[in-house]
Structure formats: C-alpha cells, structure tokens
DSSP file (Angstrom, degrees, kcal/mol; ACC not computed):
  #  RESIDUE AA STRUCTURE BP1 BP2  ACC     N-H-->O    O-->H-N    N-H-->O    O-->H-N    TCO  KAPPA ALPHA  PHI   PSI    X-CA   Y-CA   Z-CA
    1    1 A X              0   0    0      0, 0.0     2,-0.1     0, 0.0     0, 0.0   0.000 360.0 360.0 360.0 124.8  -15.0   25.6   -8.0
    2    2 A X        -     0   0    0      2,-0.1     0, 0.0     1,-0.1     0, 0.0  -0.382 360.0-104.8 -79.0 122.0  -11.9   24.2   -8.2
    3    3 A X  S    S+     0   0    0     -2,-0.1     2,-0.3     2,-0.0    -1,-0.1   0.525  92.0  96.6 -21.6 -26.7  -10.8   20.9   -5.6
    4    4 A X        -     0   0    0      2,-0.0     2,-0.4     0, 0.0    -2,-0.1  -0.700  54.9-168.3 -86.1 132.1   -8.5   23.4   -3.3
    5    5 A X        -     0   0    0     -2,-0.3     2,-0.2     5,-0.0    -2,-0.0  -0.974  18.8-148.3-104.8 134.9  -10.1   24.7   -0.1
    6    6 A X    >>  -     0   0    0     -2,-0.4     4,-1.3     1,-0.0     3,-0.8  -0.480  21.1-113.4-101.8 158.8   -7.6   27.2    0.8
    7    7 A X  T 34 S+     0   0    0      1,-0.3     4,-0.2    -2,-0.2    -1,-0.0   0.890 116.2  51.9 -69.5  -8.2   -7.4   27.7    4.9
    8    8 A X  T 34 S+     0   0    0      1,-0.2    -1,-0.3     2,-0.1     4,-0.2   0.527 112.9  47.9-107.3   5.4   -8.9   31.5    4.7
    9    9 A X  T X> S+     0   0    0     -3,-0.8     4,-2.4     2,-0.1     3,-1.3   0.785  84.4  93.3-105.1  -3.5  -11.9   30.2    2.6
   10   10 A X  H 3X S+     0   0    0     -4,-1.3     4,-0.6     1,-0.3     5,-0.3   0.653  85.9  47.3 -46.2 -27.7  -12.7   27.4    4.8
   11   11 A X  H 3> S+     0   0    0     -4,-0.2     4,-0.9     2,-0.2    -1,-0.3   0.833 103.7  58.8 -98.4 -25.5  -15.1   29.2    6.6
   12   12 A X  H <> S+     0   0    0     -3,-1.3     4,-4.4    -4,-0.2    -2,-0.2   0.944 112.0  44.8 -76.5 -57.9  -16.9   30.7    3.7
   13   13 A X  H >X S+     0   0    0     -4,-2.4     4,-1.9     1,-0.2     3,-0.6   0.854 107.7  46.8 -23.6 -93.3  -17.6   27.4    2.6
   14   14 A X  H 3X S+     0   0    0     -4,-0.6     4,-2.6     2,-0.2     5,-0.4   0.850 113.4  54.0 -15.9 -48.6  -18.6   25.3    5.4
   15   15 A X  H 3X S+     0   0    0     -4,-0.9     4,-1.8    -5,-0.3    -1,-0.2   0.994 115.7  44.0 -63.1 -50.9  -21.0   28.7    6.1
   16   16 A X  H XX S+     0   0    0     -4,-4.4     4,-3.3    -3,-0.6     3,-2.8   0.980 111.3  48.6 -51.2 -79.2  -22.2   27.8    1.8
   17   17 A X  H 3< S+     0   0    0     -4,-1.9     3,-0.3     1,-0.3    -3,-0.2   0.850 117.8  53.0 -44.1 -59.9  -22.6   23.4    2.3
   18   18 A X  H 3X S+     0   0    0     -4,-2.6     4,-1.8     1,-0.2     3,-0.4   0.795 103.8  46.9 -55.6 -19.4  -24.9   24.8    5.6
   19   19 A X  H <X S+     0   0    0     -3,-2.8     4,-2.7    -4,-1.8    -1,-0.2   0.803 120.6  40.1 -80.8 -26.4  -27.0   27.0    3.8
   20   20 A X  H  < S+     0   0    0     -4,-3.3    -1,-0.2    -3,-0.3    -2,-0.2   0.257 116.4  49.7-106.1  30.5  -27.7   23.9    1.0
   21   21 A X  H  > S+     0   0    0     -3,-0.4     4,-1.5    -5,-0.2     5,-0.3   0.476 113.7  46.4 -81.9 -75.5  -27.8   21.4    3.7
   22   22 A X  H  X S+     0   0    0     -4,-1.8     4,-3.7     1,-0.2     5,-0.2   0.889 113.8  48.9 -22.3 -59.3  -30.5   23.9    5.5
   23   23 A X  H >X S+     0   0    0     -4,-2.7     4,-2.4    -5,-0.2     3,-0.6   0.972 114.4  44.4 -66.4 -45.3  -32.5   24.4    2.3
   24   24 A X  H >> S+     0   0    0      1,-0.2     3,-1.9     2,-0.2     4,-1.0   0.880 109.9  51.4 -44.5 -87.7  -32.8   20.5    1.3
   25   25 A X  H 3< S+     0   0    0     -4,-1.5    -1,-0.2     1,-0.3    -2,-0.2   0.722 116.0  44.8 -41.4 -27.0  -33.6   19.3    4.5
   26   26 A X  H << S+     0   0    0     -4,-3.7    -1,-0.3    -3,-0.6    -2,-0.2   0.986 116.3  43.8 -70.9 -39.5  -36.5   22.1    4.3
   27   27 A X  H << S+     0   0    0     -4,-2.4     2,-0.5    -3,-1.9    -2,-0.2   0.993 123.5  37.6 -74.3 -67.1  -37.6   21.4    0.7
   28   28 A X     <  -     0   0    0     -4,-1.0     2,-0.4    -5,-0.3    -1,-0.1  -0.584  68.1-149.7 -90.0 138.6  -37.5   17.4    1.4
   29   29 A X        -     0   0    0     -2,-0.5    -3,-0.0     1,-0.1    -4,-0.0  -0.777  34.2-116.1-107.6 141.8  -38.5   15.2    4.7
   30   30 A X        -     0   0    0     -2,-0.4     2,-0.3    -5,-0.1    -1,-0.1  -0.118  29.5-146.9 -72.0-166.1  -36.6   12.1    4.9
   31   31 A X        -     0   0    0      0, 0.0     2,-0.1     0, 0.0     0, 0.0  -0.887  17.9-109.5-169.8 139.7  -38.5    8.8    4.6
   32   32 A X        -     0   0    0     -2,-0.3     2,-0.3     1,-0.1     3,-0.0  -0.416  33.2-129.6 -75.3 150.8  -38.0    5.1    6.3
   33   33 A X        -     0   0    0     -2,-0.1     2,-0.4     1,-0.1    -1,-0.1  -0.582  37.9-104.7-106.8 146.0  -36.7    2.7    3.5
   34   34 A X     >  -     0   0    0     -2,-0.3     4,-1.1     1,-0.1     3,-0.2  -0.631  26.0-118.6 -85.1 154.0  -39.2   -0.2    4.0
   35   35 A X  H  > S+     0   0    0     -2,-0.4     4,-2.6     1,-0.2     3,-0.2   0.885 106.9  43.9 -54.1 -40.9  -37.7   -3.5    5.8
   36   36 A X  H  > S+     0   0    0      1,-0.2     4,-1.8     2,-0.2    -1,-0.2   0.783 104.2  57.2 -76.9 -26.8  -38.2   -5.7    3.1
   37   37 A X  H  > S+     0   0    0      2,-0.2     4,-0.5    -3,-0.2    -1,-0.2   0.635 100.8  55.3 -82.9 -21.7  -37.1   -3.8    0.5
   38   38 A X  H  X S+     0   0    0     -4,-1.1     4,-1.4    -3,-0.2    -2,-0.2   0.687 114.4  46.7-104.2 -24.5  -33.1   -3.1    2.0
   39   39 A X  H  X S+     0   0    0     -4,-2.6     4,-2.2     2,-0.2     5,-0.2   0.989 113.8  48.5 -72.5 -35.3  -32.7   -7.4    2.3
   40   40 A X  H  X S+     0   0    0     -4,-1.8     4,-1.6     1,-0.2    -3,-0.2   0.904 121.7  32.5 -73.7 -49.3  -34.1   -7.6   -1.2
   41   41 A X  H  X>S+     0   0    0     -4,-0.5     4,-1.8     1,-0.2     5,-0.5   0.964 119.5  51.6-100.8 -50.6  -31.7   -4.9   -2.3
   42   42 A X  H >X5S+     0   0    0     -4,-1.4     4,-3.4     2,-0.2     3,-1.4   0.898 108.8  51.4 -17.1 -73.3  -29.0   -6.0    0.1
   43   43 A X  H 3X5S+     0   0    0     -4,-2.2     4,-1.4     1,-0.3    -1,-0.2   0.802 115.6  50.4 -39.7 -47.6  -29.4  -10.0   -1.3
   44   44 A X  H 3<5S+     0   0    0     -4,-1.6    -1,-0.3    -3,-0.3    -2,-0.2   0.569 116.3  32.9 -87.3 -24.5  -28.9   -8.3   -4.8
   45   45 A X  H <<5S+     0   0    0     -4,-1.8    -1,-0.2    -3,-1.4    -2,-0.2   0.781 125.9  37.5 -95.1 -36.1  -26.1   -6.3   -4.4
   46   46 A X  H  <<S-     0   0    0     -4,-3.4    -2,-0.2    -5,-0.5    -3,-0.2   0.559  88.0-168.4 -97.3 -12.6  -23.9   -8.5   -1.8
   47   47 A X     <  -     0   0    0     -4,-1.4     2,-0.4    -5,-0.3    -1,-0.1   0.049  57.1 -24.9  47.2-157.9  -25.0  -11.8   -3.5
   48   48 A X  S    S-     0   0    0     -4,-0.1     2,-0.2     2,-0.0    -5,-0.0  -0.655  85.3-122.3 -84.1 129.2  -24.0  -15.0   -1.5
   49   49 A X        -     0   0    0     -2,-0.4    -2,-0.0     4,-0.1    -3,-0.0  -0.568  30.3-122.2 -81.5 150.8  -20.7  -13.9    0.8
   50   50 A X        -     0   0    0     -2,-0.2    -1,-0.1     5,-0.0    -2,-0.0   0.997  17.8-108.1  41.3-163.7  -17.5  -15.7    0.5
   51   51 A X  S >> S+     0   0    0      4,-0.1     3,-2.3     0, 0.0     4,-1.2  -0.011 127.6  38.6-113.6 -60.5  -15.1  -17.4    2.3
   52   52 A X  T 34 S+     0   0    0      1,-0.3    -3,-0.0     2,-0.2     0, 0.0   0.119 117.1  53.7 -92.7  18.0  -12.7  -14.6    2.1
   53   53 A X  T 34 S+     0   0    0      4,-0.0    -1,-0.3     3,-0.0     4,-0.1   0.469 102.7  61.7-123.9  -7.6  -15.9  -11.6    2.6
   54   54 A X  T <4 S+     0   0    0     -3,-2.3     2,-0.6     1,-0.2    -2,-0.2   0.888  90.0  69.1 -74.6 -32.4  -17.0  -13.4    5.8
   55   55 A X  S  < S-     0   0    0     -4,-1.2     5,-0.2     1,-0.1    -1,-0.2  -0.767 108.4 -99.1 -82.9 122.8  -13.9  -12.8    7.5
   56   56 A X     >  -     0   0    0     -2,-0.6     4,-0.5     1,-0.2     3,-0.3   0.393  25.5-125.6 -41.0 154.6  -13.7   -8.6    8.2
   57   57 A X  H  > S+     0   0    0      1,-0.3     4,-0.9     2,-0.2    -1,-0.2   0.760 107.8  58.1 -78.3 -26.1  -11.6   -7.1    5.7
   58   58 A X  H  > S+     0   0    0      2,-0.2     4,-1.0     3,-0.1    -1,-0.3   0.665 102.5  51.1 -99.7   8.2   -9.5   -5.6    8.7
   59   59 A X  H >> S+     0   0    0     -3,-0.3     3,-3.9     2,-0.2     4,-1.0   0.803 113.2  46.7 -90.7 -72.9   -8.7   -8.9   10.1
   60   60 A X  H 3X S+     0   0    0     -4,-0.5     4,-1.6     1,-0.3    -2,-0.2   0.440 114.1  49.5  30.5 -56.0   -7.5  -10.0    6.5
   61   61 A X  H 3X S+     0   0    0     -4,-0.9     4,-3.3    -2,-0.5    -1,-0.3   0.821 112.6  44.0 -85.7 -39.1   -5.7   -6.8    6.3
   62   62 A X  H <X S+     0   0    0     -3,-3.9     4,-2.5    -4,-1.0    -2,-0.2   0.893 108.9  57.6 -85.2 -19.7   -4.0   -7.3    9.8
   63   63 A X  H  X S+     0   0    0     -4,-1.0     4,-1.6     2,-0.2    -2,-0.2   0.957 112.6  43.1 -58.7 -43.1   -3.1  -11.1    9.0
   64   64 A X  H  X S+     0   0    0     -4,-1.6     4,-1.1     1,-0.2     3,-0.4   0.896 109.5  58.7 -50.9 -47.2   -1.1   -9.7    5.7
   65   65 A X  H  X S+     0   0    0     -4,-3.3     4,-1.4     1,-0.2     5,-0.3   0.839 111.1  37.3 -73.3 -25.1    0.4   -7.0    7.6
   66   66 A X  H  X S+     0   0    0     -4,-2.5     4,-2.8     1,-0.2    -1,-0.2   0.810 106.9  62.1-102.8  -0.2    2.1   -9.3   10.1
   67   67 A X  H  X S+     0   0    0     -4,-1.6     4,-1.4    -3,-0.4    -1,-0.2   0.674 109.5  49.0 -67.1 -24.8    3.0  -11.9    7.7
   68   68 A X  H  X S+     0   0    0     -4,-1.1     4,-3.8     2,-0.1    -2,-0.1   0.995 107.8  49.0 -26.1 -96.4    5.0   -8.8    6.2
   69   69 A X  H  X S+     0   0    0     -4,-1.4     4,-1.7     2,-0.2    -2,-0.2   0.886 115.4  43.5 -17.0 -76.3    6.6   -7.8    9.1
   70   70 A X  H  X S+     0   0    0     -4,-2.8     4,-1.8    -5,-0.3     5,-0.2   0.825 120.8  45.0 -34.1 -73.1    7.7  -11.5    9.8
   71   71 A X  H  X S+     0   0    0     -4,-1.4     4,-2.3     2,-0.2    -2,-0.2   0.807 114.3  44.8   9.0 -84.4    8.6  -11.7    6.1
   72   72 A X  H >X S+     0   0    0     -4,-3.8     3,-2.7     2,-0.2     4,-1.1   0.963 118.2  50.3 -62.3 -66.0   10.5   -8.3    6.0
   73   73 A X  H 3X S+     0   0    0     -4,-1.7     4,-1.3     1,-0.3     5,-0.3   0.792 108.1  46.0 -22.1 -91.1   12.3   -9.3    9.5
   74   74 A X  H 3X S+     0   0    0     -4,-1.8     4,-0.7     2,-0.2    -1,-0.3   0.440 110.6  53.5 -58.2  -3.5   13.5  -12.5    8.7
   75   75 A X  H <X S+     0   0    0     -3,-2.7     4,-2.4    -4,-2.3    -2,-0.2   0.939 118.2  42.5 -64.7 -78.9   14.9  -11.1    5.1
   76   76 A X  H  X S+     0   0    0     -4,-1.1     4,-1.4     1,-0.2    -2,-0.2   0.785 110.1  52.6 -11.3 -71.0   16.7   -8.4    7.4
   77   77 A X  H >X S+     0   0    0     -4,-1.3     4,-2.1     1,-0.3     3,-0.8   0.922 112.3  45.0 -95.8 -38.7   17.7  -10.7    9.8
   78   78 A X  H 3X S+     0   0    0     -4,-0.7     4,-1.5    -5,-0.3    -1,-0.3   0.802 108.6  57.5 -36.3 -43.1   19.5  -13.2    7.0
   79   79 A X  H 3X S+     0   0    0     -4,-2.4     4,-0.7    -3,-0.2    -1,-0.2   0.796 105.9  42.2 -86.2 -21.7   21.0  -10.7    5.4
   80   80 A X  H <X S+     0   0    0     -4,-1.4     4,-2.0    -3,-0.8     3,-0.4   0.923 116.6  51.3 -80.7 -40.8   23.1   -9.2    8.4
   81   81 A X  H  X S+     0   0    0     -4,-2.1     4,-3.0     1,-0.3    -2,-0.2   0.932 116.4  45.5 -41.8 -64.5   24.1  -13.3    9.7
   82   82 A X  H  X S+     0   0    0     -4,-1.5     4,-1.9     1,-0.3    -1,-0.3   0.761 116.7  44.6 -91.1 -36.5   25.2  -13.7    6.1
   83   83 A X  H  X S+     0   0    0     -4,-0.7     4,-1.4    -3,-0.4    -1,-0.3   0.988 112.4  44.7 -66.9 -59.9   27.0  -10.4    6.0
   84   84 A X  H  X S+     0   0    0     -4,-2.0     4,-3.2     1,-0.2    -2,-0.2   0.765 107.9  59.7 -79.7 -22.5   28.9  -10.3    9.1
   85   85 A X  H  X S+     0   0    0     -4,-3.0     4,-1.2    -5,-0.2     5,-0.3   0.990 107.0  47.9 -52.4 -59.8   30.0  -14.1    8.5
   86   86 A X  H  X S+     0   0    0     -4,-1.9     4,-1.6     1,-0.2    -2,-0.2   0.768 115.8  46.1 -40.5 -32.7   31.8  -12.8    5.0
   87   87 A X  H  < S+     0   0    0     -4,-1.4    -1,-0.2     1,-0.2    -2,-0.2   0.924 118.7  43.5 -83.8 -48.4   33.3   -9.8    7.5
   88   88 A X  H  < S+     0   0    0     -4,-3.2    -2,-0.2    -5,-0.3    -1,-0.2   0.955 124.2  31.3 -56.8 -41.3   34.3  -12.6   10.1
   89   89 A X  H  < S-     0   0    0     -4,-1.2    -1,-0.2    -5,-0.1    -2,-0.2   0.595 101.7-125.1-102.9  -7.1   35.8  -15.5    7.5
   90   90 A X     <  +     0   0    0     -4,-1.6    -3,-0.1    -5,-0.3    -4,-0.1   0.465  51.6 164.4  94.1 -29.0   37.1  -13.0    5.1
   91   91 A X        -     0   0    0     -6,-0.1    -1,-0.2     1,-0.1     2,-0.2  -0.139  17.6-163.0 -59.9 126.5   35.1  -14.7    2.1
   92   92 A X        -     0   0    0      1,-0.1    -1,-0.1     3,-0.0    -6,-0.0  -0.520  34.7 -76.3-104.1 179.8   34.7  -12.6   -1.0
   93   93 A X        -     0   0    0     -2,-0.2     2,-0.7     1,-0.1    -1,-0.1  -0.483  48.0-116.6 -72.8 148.9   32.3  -12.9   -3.9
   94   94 A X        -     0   0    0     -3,-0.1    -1,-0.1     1,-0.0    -3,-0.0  -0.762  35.4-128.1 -75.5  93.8   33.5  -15.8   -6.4
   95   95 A X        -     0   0    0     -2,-0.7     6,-0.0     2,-0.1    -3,-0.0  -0.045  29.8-119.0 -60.3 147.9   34.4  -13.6   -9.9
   96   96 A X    >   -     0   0    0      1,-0.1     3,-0.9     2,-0.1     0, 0.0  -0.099  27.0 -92.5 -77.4-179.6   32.4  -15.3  -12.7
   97   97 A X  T 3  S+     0   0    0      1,-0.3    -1,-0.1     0, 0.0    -2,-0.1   0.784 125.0  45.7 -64.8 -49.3   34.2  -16.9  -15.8
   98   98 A X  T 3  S+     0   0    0      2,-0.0     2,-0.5     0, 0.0    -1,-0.3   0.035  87.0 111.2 -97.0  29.4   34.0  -13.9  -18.1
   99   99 A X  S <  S-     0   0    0     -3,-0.9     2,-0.1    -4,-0.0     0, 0.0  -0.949  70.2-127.1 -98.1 117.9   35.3  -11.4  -15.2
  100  100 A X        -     0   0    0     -2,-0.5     2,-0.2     1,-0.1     3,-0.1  -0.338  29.6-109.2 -46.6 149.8   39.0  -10.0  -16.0
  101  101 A X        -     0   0    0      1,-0.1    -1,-0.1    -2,-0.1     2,-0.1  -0.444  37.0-108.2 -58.5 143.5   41.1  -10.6  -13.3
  102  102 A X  S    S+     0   0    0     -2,-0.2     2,-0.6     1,-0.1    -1,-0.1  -0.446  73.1  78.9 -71.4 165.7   42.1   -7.0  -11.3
  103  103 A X  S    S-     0   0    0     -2,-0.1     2,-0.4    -3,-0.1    -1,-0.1  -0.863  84.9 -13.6 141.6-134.4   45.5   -6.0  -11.8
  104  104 A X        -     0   0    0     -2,-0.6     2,-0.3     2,-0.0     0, 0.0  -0.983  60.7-136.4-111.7 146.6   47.9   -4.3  -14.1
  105  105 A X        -     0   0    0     -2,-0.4     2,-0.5     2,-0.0    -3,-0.0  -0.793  18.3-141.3-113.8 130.2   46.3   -4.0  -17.7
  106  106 A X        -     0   0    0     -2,-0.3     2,-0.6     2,-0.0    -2,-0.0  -0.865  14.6-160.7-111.0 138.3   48.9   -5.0  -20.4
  107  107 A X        -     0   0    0     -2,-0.5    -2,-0.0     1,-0.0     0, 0.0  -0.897  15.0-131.2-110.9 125.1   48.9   -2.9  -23.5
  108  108 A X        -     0   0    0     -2,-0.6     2,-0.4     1,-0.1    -1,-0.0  -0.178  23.2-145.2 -87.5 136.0   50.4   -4.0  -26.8
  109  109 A X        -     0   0    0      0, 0.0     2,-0.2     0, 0.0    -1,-0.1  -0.786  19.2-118.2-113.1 166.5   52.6   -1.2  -28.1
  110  110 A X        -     0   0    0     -2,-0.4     2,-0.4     1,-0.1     0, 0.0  -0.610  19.3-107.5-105.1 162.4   52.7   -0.7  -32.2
  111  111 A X              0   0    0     -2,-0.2    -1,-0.1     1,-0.1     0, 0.0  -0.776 360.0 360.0 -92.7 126.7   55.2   -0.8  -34.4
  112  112 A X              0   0    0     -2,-0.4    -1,-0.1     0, 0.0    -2,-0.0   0.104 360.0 360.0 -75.2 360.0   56.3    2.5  -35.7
C-alpha cells in the first residue's frame, strides 16, 4: 500500500487498522511493565540529564523564538532609520575605486 490515503478510501481503511487493532487486542492481553524495571530502563536510556535537557524543550524553543523576533525586528527597524536618512540628506552610495564614472562613453575611432 502506497503512503497516499486518498479522501474516498479513508473509510475503508480506518474500517481495515479496526479490524487488526480488534484481532490483536483479542489474540494478546496487555501486561504491567514492572516498577523497577521502567527506572532501570529509563536511567539507561536518558542517562544523567543536562543542563540544557532539564529545562523543557518548549521553553528553550520559546526563548530562541523571541530572541528572533527581537533580532529580526531590530534588523528591520535599522534598516528603515538608515534608509529614510539617505532619502532625507540625499546621500548616495560612495562608488568604489575601480567603478567607471557614469556619463558619456568615449570611443576611439580608427584610422581608415
């Protein structure tokens, strides 16, 4: 079966995962994991935590996102100041050393 569920098979499906849901849960009974045995495997998987795994991953996530923001904001807000002074004083870019001048282009005419 191919990754696409298309919307008019959607139902045939769902009707299919319940029928192999049904038949597991008959064939097998679930079973409590013993207590000791999920810290043991816990201890073993998660090892000794962090600095940066104690604190939740979505405050982490929301401290980056508004250091963005500020970021992206004060980039924004620099770049219009800095624009509309140039519009106010008239100041153009300096042309660099190896920039021709604008203007009339002189052309050397040949001898015939």
């Amino acid at each position: 079966m191919s990754g696409i569920i298309w919307p008019w098979e959607r139902k045939k499906v769902q009707r299919e995962l319940d029928s192999v849901e049904d038949m597991l849960e008959s064939m097998f009974k679930p079973v409590d994991a013993r207590p000791t045995f999920t810290t043991e495997l816990r201890k073993k998987l998660v090892g000794r935590r962090g600095p940066l795994a104690k604190a939740s991953l979505t405050t982490l996530e929301l401290v980056l996102l508004i250091g963005g923001a500020i970021a992206g904001v004060l980039v924004f807000f620099f770049t219009v100041v800095r624009s509309v002074l140039r519009l106010v004083t008239g100041q153009r870019d300096k042309p660099k050393a190896g920039d021709k001048p604008e203007g009339k282009i002189k052309t050397k005419k040949r001898a015939a």
